[in-house]
C-alpha positions as CSV (number, residue, x, y, z in Angstrom):
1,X,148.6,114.4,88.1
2,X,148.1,113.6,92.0
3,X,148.3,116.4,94.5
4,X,151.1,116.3,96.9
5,X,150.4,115.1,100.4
6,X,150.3,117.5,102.7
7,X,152.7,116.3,105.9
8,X,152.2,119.0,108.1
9,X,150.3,117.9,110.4
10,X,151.8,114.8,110.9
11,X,155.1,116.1,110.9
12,X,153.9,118.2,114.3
13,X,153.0,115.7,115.8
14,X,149.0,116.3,115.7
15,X,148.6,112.8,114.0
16,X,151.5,111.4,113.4
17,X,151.5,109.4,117.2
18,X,148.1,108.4,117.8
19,X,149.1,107.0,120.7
20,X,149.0,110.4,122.5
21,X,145.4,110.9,122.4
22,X,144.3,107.2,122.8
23,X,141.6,106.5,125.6
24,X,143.9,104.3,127.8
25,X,146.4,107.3,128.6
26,X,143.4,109.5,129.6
27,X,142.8,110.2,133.2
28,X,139.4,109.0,135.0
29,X,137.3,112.1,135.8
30,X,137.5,113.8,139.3
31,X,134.4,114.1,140.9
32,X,134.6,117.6,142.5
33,X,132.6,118.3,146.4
34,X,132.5,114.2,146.7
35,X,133.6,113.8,150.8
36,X,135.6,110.9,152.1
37,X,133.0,110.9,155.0
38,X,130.4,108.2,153.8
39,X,127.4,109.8,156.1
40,X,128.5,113.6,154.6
41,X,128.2,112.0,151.1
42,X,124.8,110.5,151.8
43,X,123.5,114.2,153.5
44,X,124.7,115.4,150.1
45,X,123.3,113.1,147.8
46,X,120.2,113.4,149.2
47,X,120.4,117.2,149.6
48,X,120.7,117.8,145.9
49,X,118.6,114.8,145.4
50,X,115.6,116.5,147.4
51,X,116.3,120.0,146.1
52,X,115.9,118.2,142.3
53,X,112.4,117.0,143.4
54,X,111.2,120.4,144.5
55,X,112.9,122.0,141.6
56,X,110.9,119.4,139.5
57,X,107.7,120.2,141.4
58,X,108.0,123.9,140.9
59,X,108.5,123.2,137.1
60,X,104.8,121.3,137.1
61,X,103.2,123.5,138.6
62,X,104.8,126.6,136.2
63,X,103.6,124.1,133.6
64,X,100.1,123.7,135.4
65,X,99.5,126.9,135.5
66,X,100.4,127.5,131.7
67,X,97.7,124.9,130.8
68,X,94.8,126.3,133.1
69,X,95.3,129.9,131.6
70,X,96.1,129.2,127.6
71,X,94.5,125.8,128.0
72,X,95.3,122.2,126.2
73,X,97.4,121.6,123.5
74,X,95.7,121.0,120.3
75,X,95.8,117.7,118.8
76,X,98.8,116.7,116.8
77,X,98.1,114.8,113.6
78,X,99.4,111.8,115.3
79,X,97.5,112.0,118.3
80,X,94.1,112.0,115.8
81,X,96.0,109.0,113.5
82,X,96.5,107.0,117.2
83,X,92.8,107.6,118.5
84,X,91.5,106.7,114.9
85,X,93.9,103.5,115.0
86,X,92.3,102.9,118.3
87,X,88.4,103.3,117.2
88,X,88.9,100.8,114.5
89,X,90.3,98.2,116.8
90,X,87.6,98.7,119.0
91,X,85.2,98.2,116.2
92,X,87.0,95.4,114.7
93,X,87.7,93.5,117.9
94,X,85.0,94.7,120.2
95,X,87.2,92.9,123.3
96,X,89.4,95.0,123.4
97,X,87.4,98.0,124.1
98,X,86.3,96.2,127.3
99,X,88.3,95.9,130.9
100,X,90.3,93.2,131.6
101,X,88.7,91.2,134.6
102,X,91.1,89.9,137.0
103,X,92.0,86.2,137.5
104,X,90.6,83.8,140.3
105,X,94.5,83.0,141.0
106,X,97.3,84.7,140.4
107,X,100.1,84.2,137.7
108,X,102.6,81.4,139.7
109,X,100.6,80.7,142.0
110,X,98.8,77.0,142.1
111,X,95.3,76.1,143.2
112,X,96.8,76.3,147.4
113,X,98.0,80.0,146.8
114,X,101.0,78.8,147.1
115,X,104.3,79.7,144.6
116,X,104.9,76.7,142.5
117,X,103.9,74.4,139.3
118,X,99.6,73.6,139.2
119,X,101.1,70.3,138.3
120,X,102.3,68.5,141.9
């Protein structure tokens, strides 16, 4: 035997007109302090913009600090997995180990210097 369904909810209305809580009858976001002055704007933006930088800055150096008195973190085991990965490149392809010396010309640029195909 199959248990009634319970109409309830769509009877109120809660899903019984989707329509009601679709995206298109939503309203776009007001953006609260914006200013219809363009130059005010930019003053603002980069007020809270420069105040984020030093709020960032003061953050590194709390962290900074943190690390000069209880000192490093210890290795994770995949920081020991990713240095042993690395040694047995090394090993296996000793060139990588090595710096990468740069080029006589630059990628797209032809034997005069200049931007273009080698081939003219």
């Amino acid at each position: 035997m199959k248990p009634e369904r319970d109409y309830r909810l769509e009877a109120e209305g809660d899903l019984g007109s989707p329509r009601e809580f679709s995206l298109e009858e939503l309203q776009p976001p007001k953006i609260v302090g914006r200013m219809d002055n363009p130059v005010l704007e930019a003053v603002r933006r980069s007020w809270w913009r420069g105040l984020d930088r030093v709020c960032g800055f003061l953050v590194l150096i709390r962290l900074w600090i943190i690390d000069r008195i209880y000192g490093p973190e210890p290795p994770t085991p995949a920081d020991i997995q990713r240095e042993a990965d690395h040694e047995w490149l090394v090993r296996t392809f000793p060139m990588t180990g090595e710096t990468i010396e740069p080029r006589e010309r630059h990628a797209g640029l032809n034997r005069d210097g200049q931007i273009g195909s080698h081939y003219r």
